[in-house]
PyMOL CGO cylinders between C-alpha atoms (Angstrom):
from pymol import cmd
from pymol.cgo import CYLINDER

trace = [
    CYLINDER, 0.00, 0.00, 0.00, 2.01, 3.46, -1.21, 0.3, 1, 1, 1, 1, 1, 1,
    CYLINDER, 2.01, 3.46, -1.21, -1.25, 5.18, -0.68, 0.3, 1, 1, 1, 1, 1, 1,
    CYLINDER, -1.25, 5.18, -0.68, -0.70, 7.07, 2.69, 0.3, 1, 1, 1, 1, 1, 1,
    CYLINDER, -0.70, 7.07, 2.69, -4.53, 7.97, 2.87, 0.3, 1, 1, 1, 1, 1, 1,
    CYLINDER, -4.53, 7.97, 2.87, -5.39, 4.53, 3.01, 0.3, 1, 1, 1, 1, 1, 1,
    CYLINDER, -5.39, 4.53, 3.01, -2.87, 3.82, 5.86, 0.3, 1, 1, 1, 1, 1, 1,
    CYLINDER, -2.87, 3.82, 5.86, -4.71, 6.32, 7.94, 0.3, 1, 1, 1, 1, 1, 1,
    CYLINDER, -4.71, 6.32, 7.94, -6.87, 5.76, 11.07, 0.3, 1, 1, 1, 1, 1, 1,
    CYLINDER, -6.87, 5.76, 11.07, -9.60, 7.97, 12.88, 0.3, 1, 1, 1, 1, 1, 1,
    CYLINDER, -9.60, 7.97, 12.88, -6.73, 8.82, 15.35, 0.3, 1, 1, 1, 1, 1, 1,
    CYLINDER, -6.73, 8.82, 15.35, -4.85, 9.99, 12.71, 0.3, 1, 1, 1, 1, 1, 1,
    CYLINDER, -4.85, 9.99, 12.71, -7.57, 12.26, 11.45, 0.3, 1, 1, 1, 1, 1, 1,
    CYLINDER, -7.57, 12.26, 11.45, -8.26, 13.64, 14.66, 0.3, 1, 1, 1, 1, 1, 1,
    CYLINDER, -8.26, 13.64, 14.66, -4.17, 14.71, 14.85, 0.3, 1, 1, 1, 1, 1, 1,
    CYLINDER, -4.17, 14.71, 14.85, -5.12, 16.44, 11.45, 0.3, 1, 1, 1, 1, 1, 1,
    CYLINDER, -5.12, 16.44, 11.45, -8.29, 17.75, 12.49, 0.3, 1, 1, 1, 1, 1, 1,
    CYLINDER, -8.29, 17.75, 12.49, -6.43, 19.77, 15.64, 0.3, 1, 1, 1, 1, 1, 1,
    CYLINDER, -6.43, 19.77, 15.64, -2.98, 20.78, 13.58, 0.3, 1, 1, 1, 1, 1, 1,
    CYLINDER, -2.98, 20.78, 13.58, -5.64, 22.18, 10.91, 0.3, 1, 1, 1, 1, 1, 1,
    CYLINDER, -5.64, 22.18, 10.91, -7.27, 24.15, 14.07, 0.3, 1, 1, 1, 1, 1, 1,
    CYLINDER, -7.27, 24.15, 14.07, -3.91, 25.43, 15.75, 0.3, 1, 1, 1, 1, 1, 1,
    CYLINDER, -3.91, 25.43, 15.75, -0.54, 23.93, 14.70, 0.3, 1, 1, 1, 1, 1, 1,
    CYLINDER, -0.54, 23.93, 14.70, 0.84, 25.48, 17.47, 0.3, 1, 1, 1, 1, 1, 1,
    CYLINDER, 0.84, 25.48, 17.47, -0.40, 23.28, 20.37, 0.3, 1, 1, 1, 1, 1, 1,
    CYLINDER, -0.40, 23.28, 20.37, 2.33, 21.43, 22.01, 0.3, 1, 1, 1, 1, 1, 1,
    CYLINDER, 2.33, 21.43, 22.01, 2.33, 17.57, 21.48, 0.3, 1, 1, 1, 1, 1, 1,
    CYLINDER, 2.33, 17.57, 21.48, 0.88, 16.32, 24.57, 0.3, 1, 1, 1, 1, 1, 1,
    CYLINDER, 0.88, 16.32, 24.57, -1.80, 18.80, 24.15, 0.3, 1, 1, 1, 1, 1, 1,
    CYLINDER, -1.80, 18.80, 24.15, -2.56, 17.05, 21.22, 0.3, 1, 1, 1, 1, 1, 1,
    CYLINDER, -2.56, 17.05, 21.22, -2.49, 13.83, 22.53, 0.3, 1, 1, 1, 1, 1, 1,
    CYLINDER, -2.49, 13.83, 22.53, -4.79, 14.42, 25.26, 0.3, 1, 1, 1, 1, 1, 1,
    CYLINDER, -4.79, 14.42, 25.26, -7.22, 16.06, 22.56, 0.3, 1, 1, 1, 1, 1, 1,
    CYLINDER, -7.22, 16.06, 22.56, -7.25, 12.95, 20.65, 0.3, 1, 1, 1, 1, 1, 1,
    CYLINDER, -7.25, 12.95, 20.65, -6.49, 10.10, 23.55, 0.3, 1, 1, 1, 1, 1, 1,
    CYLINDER, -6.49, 10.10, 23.55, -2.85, 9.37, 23.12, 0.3, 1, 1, 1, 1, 1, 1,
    CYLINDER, -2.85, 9.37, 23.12, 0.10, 9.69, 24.96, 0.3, 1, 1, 1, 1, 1, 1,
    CYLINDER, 0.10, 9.69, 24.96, 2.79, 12.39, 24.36, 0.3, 1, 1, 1, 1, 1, 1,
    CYLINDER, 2.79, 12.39, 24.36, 5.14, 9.89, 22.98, 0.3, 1, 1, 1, 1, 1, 1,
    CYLINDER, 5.14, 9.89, 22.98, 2.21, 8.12, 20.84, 0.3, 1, 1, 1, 1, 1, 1,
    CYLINDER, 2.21, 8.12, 20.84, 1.42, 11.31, 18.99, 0.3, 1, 1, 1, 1, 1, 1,
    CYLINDER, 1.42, 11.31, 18.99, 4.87, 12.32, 18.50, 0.3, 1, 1, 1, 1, 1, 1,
    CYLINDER, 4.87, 12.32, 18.50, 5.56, 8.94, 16.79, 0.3, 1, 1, 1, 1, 1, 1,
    CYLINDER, 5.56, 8.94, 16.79, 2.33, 9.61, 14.92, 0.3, 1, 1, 1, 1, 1, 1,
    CYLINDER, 2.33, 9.61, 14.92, 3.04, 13.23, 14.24, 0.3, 1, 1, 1, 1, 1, 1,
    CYLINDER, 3.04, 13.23, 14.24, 6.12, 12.60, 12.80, 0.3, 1, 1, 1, 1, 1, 1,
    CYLINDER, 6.12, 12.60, 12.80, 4.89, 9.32, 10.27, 0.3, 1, 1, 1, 1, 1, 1,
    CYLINDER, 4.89, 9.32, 10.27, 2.35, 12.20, 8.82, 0.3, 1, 1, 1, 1, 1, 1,
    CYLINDER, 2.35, 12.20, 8.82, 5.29, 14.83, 8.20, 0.3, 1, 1, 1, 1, 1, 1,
    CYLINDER, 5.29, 14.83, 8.20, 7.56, 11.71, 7.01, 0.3, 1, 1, 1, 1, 1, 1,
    CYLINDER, 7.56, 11.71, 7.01, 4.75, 10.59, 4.75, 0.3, 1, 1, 1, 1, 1, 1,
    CYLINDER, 4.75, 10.59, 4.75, 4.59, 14.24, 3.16, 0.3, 1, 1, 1, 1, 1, 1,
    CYLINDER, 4.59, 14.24, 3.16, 0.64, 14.20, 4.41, 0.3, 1, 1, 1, 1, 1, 1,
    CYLINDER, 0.64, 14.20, 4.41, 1.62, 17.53, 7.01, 0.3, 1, 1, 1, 1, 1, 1,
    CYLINDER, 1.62, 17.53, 7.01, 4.05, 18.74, 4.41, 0.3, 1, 1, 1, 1, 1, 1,
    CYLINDER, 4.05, 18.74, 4.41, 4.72, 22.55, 6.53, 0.3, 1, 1, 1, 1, 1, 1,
    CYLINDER, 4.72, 22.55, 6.53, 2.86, 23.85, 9.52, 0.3, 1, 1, 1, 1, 1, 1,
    CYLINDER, 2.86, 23.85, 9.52, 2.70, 27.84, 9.38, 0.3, 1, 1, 1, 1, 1, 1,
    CYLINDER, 2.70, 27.84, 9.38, 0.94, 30.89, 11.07, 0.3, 1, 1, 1, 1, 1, 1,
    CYLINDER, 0.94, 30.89, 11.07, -2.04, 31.96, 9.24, 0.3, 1, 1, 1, 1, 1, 1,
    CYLINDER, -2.04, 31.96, 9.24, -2.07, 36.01, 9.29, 0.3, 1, 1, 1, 1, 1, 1,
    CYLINDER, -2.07, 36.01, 9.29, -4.75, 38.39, 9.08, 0.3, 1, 1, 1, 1, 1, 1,
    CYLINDER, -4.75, 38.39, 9.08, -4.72, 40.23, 6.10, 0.3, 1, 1, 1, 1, 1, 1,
    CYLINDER, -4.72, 40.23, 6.10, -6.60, 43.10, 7.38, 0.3, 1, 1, 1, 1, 1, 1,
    CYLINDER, -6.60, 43.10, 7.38, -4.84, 43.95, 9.96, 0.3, 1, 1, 1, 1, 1, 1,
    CYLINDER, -4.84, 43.95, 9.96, -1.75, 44.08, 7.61, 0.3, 1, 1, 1, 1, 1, 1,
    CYLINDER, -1.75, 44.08, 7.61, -3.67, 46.53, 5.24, 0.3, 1, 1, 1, 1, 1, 1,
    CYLINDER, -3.67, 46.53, 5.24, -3.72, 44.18, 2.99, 0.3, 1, 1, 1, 1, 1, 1,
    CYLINDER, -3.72, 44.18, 2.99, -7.65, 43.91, 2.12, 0.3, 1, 1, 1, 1, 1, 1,
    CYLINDER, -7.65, 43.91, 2.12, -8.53, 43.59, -0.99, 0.3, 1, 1, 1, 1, 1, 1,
    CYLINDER, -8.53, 43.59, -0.99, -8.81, 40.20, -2.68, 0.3, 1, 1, 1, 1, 1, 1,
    CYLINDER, -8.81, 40.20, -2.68, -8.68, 40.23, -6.91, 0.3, 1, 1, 1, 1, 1, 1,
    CYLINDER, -8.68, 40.23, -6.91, -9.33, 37.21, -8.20, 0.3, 1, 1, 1, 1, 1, 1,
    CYLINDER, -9.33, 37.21, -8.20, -7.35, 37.03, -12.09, 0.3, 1, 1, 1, 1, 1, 1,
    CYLINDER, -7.35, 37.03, -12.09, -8.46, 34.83, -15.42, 0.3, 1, 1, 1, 1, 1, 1,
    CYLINDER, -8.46, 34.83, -15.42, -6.21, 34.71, -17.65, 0.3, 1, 1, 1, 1, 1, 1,
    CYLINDER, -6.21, 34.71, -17.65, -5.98, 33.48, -21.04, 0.3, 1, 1, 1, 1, 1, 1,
    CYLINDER, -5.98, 33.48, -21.04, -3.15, 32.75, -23.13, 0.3, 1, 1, 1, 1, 1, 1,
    CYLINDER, -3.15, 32.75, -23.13, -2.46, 31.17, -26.38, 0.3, 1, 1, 1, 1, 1, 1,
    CYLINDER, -2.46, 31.17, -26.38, 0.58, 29.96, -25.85, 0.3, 1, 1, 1, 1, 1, 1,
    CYLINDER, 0.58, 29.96, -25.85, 0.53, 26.29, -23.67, 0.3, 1, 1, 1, 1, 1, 1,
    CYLINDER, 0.53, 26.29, -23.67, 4.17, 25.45, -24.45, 0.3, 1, 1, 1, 1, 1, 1,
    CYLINDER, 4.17, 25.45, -24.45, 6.52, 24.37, -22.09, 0.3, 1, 1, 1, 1, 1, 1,
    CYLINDER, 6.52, 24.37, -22.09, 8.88, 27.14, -22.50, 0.3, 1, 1, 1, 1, 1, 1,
    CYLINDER, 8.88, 27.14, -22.50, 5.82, 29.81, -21.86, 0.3, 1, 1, 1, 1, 1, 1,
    CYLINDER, 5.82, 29.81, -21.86, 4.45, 27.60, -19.47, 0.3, 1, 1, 1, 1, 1, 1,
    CYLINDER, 4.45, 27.60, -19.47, 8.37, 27.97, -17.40, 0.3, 1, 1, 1, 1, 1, 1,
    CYLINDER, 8.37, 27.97, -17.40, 8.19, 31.59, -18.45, 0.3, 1, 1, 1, 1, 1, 1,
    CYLINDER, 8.19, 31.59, -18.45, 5.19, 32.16, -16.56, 0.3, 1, 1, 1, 1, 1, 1,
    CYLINDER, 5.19, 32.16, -16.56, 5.34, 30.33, -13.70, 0.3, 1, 1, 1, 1, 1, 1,
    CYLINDER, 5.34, 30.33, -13.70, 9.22, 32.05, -13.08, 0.3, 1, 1, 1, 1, 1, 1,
    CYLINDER, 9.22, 32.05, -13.08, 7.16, 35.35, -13.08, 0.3, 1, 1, 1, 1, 1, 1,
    CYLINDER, 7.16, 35.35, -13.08, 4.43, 35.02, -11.16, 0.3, 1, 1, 1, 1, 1, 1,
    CYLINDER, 4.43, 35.02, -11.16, 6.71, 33.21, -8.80, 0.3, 1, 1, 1, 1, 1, 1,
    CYLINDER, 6.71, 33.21, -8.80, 8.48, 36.41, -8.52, 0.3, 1, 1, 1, 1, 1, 1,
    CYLINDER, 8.48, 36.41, -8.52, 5.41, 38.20, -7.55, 0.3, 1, 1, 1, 1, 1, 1,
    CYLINDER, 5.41, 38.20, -7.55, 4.58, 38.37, -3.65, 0.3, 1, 1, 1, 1, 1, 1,
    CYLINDER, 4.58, 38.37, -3.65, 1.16, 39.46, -3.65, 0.3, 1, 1, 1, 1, 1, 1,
    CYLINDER, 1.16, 39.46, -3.65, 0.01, 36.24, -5.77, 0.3, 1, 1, 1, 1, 1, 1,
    CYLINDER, 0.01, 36.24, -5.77, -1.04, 34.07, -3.17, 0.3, 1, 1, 1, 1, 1, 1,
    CYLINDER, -1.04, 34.07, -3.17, -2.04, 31.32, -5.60, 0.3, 1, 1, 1, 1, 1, 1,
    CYLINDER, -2.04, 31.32, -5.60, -2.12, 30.42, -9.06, 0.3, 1, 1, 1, 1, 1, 1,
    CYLINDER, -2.12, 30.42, -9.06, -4.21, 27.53, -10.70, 0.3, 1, 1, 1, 1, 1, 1,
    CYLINDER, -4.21, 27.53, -10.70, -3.92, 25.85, -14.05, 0.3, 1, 1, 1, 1, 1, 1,
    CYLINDER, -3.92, 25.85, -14.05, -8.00, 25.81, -14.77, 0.3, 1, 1, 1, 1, 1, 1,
    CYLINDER, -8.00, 25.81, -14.77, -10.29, 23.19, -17.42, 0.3, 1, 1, 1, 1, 1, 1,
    CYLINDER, -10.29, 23.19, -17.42, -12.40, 25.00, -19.22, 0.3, 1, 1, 1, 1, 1, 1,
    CYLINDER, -12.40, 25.00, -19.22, -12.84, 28.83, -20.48, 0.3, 1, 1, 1, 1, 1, 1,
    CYLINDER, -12.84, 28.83, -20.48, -9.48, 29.94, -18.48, 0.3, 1, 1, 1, 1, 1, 1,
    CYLINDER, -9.48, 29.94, -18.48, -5.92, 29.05, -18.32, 0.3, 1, 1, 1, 1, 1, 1,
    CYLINDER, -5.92, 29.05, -18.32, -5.08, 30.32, -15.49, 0.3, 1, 1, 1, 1, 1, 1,
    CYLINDER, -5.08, 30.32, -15.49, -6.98, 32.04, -11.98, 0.3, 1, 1, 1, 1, 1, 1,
    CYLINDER, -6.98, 32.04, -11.98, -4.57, 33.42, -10.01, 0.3, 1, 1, 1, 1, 1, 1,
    CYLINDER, -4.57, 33.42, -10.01, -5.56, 35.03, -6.38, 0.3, 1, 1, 1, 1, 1, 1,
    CYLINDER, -5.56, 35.03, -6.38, -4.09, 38.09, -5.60, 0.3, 1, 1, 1, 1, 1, 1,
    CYLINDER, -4.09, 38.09, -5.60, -4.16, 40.16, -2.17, 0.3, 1, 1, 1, 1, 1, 1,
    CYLINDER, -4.16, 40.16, -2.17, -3.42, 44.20, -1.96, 0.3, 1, 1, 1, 1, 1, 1,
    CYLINDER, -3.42, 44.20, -1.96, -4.07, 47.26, -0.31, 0.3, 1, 1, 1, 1, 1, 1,
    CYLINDER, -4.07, 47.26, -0.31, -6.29, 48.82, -2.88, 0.3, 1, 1, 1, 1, 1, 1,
    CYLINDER, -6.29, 48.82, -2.88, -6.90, 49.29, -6.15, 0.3, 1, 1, 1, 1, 1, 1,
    CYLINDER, -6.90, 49.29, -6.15, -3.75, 51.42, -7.26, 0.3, 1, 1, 1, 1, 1, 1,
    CYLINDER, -3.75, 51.42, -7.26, -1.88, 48.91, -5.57, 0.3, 1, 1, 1, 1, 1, 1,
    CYLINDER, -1.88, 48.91, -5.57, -3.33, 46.01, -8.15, 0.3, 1, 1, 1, 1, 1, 1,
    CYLINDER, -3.33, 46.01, -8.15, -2.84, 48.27, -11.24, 0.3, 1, 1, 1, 1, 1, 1,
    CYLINDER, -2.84, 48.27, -11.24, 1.12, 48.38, -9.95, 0.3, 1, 1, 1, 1, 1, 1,
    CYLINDER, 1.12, 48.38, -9.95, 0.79, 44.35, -9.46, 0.3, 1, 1, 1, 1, 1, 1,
    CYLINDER, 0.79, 44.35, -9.46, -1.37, 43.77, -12.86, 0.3, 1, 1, 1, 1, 1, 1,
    CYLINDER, -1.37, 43.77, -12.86, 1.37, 46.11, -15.05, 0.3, 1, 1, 1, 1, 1, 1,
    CYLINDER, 1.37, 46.11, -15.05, 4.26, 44.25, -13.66, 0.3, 1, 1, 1, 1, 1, 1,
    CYLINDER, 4.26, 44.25, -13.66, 2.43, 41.03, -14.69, 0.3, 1, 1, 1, 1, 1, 1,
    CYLINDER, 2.43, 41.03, -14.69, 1.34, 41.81, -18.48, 0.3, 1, 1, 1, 1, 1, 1,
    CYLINDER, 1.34, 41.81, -18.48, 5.17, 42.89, -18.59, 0.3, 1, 1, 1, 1, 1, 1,
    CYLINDER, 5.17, 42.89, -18.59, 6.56, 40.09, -17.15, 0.3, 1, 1, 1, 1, 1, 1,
    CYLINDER, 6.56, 40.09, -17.15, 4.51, 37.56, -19.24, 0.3, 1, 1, 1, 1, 1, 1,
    CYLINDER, 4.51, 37.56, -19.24, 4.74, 36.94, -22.69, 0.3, 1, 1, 1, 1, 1, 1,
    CYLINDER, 4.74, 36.94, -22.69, 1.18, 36.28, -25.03, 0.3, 1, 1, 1, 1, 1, 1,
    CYLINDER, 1.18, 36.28, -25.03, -1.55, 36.95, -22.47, 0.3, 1, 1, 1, 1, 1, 1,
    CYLINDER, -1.55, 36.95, -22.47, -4.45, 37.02, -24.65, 0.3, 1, 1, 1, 1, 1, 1,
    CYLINDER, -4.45, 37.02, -24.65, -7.05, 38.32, -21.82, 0.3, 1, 1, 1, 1, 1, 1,
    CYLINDER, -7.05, 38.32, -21.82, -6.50, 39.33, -18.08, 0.3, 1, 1, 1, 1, 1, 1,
    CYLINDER, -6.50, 39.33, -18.08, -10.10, 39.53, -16.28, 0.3, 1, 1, 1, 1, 1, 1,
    CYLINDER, -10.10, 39.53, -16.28, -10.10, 41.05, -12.45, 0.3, 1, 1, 1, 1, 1, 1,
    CYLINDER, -10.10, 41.05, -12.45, -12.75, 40.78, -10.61, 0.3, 1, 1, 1, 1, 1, 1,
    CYLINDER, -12.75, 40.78, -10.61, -12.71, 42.34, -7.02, 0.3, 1, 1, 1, 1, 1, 1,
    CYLINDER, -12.71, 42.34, -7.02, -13.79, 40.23, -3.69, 0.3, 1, 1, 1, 1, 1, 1,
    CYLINDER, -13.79, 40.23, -3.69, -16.42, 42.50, -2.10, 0.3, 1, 1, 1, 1, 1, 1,
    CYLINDER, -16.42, 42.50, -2.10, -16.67, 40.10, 0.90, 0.3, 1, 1, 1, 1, 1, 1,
    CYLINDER, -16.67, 40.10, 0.90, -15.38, 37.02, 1.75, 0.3, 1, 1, 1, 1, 1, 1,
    CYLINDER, -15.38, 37.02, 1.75, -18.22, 34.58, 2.98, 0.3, 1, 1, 1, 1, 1, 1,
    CYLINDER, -18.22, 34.58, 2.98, -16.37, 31.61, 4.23, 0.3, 1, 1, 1, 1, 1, 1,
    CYLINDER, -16.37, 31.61, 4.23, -12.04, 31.34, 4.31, 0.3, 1, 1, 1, 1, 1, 1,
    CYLINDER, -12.04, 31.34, 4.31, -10.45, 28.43, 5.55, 0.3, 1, 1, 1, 1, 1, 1,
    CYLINDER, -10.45, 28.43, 5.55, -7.03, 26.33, 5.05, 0.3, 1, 1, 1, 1, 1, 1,
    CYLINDER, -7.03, 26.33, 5.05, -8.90, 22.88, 6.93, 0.3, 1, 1, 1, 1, 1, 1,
    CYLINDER, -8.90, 22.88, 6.93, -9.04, 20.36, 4.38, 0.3, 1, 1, 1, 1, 1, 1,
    CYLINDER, -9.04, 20.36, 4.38, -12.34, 18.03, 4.98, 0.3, 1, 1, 1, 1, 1, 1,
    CYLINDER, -12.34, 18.03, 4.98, -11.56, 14.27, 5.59, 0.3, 1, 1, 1, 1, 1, 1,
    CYLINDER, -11.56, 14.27, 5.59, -12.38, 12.58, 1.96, 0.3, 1, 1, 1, 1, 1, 1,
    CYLINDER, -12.38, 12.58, 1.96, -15.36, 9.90, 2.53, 0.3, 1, 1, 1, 1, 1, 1,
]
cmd.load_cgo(trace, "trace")
């Protein structure tokens, strides 16, 4: 079995389920949420980091509070799918903090990158380095987050 979902238990899940909450907890903490010893759920801990399942734990910052909140939300279309354009790309928007993600999309658009600024002049600086920066962008749609409904890193358990 080289699956390492289908090596996982319900106590397993649980460790997920309260990393997903607040990484930060100490180990026995965790192991008293979930009904292990300290040593148990180290051993178990570490098997989901080995296993590449917890690949980084991280502190989750609120972009508010950083003046950073507005969310654009970027389709892109190109007409170029080459490997060399496809390395071109990916270099660039690499090279660009603000874009928090980037997704290869089916369908009527490439590409749907997420982007997070202060405002709207501060997008037009981050869009004009982009178009510069990438090669054979046939069509760059923003559209503007007016509220976010529902935000969250948890990933649900698969059924």
């Amino acid at each position: 079995m080289n699956d390492p979902l289908l090596q996982l238990d319900s106590i397993d899940w649980a460790i997920l389920g309260v990393l997903q909450a607040d990484a930060s907890l100490a180990v026995h903490e965790i192991g008293e949420r979930v009904g292990l010893s300290s040593n148990a759920c180290w051993r178990r801990i570490k098997r989901l980091e080995e296993s590449g399942i917890i690949a980084r734990r991280v502190a989750l910052l609120d972009p508010d509070k950083l003046g950073l909140a507005t969310t654009v939300f970027v389709a892109i279309k190109t007409q170029r799918h080459d490997p060399a354009w496809l390395a071109a790309f990916s270099s660039s928007i690499a090279g660009i903090a603000e874009i928090s993600e980037c997704h290869r999309m089916a369908g009527d658009v490439d590409y749907l990158l997420k982007i997070v600024v202060r405002d709207i002049a501060h997008y037009d600086r981050i869009y004009r380095k982009l178009i510069a920066a990438v090669p054979d962008l046939a069509d760059v749609s923003s559209s503007f987050s007016m509220e976010k409904l529902k935000a969250t890193t948890a990933l649900p358990r698969p059924l």
